[in-house]
C-alpha positions as a Python dict, from the first residue, in 0.01 Angstrom:
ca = {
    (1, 'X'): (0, 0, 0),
    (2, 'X'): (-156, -349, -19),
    (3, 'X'): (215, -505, 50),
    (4, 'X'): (237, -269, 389),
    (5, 'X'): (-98, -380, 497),
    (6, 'X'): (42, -777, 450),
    (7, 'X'): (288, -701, 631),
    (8, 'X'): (90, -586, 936),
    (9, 'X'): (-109, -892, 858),
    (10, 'X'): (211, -1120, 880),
    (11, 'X'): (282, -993, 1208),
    (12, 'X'): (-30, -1118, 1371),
    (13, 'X'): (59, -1435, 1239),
    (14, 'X'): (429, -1431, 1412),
    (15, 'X'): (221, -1387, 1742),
    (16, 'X'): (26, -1661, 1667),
    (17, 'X'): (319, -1869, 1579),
    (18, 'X'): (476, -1731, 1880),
    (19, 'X'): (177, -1924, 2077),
    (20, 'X'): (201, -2226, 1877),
    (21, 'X'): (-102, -2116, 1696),
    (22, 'X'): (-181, -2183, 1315),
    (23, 'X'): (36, -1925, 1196),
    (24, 'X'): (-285, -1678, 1043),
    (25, 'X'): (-314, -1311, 1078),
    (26, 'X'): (-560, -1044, 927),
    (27, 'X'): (-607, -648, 1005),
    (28, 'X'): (-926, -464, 869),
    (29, 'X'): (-847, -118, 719),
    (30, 'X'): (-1083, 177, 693),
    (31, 'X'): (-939, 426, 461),
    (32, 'X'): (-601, 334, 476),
    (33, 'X'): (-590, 300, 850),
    (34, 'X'): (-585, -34, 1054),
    (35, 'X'): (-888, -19, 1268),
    (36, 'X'): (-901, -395, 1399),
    (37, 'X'): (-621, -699, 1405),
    (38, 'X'): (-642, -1015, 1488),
    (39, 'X'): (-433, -1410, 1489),
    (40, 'X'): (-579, -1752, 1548),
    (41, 'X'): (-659, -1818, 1890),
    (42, 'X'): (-804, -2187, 1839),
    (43, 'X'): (-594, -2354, 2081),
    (44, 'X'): (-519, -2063, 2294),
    (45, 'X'): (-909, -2012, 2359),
    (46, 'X'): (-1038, -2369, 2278),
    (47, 'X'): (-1313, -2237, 2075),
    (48, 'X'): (-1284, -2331, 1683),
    (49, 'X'): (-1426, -1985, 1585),
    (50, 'X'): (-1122, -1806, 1703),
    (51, 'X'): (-959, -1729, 1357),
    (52, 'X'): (-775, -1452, 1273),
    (53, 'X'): (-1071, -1295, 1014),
    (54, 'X'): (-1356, -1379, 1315),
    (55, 'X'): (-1162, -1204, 1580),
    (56, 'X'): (-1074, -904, 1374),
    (57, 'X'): (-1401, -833, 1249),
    (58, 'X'): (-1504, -864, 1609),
    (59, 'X'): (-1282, -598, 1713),
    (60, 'X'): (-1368, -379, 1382),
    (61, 'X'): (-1759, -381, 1466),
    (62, 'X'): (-1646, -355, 1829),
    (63, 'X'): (-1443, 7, 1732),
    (64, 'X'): (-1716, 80, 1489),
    (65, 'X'): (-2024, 43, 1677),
    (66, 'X'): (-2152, -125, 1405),
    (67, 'X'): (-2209, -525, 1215),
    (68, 'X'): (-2166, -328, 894),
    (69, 'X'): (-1789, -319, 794),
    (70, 'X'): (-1870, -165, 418),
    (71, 'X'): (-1603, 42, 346),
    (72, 'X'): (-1355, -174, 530),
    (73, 'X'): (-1066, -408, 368),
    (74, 'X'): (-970, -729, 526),
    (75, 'X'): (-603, -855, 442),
    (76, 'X'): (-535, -1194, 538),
    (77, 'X'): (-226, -1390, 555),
    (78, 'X'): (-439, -1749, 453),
    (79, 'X'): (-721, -1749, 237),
    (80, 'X'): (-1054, -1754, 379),
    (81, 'X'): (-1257, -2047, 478),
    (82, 'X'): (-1605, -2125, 458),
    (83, 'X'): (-1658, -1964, 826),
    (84, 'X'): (-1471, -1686, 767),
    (85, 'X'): (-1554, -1633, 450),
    (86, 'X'): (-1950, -1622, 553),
    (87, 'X'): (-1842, -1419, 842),
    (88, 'X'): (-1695, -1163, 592),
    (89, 'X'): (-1984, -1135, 365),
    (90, 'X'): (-2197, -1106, 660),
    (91, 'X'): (-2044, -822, 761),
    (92, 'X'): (-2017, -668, 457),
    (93, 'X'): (-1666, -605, 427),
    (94, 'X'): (-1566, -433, 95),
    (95, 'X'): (-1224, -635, -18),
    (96, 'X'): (-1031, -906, 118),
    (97, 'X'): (-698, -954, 7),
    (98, 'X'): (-533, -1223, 103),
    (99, 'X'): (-120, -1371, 57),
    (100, 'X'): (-129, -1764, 56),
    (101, 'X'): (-415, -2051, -95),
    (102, 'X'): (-569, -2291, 123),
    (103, 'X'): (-551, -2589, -45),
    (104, 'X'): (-763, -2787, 192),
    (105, 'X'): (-1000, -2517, 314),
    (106, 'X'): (-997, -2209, 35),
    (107, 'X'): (-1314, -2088, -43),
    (108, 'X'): (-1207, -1791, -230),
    (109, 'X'): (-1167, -1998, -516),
    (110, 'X'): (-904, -2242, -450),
    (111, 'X'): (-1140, -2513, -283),
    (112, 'X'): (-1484, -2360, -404),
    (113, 'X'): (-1552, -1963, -406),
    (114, 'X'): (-1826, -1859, -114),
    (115, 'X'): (-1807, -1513, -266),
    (116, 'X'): (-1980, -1627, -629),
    (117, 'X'): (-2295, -1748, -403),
    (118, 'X'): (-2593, -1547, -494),
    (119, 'X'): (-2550, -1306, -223),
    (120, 'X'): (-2682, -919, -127),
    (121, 'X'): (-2325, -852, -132),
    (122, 'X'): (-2055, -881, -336),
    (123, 'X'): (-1680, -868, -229),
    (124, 'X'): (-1376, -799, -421),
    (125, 'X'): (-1119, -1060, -405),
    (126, 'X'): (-739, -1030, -462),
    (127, 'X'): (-515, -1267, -376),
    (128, 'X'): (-111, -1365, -388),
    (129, 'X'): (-25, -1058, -205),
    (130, 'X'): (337, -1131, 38),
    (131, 'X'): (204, -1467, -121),
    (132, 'X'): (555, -1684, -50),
    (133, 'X'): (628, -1506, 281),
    (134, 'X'): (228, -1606, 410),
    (135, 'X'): (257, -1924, 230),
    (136, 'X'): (640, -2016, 438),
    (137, 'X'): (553, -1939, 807),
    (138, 'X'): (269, -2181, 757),
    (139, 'X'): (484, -2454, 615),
    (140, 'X'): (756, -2373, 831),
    (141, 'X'): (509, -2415, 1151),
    (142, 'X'): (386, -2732, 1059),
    (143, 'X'): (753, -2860, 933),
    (144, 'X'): (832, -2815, 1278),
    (145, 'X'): (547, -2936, 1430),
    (146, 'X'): (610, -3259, 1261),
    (147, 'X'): (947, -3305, 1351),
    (148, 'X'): (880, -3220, 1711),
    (149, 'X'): (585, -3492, 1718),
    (150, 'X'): (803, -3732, 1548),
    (151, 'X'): (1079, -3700, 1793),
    (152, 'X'): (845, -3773, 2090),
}
């Protein structure tokens, strides 16, 4: 189940990469349905809050009526940053799952882990899900992205 919900996650990232966008996507799921997806939109929108986890939990309190996510999973193609992961906790989601580390910006325990903070709520983590397919359309974006700069 968790694989079929990466994959749905991967796919928002192919439209981001498709935009020349950070190649990130996340869907929220509410017993076992996708209720909310969503793909970085920082350069699209020119707003640095646009990530993929921001716009889908938008979208899932949007469809919900509601800032309170509890029972909701988040799978993410990138592990969560320090925005997104406050966003997340914030909103109570239940689980995040998420394929690829951030190395730079991981805050689900690669960089530092938000989620140990003494918090009101506590999320489950799991992580390396579709872990070398999320971790390759990154690397393949920005392999491109520096051979396209370095040919200008």
């Amino acid at each position: 189940m968790e694989e079929k919900f990466m994959k749905e996650a991967l796919k928002e990232a192919k439209k981001a990469k498709d935009k020349n966008e950070v190649p990130v996507g996340a869907v929220i799921v509410l017993n076992g349905k996708i209720i909310a997806r969503g793909y970085n939109k920082r350069e699209t929108k020119k707003n640095s809050l646009c990530h993929a986890e921001i716009i889908a939990i938008n979208k899932a309190c949007k469809k919900l009526n509601n800032f309170r996510l509890e029972n909701c999973e988040l799978y993410v193609t990138l592990e969560p940053c320090t925005m997104c992961a406050g966003a997340i906790i914030q909103s109570r989601i239940k689980k995040v799952i998420y394929g690829a580390k951030d190395e730079k910006y991981g805050m689900a325990g690669t960089v530092a882990n938000v989620f140990e903070l003494k918090s009101n709520h506590k999320v489950e983590i799991e992580k390396g899900i579709l872990e070398s397919q999320c971790s390759n359309i990154i690397k393949d974006f920005f392999k491109v992205l520096r051979e396209r700069n370095k040919n200008k």
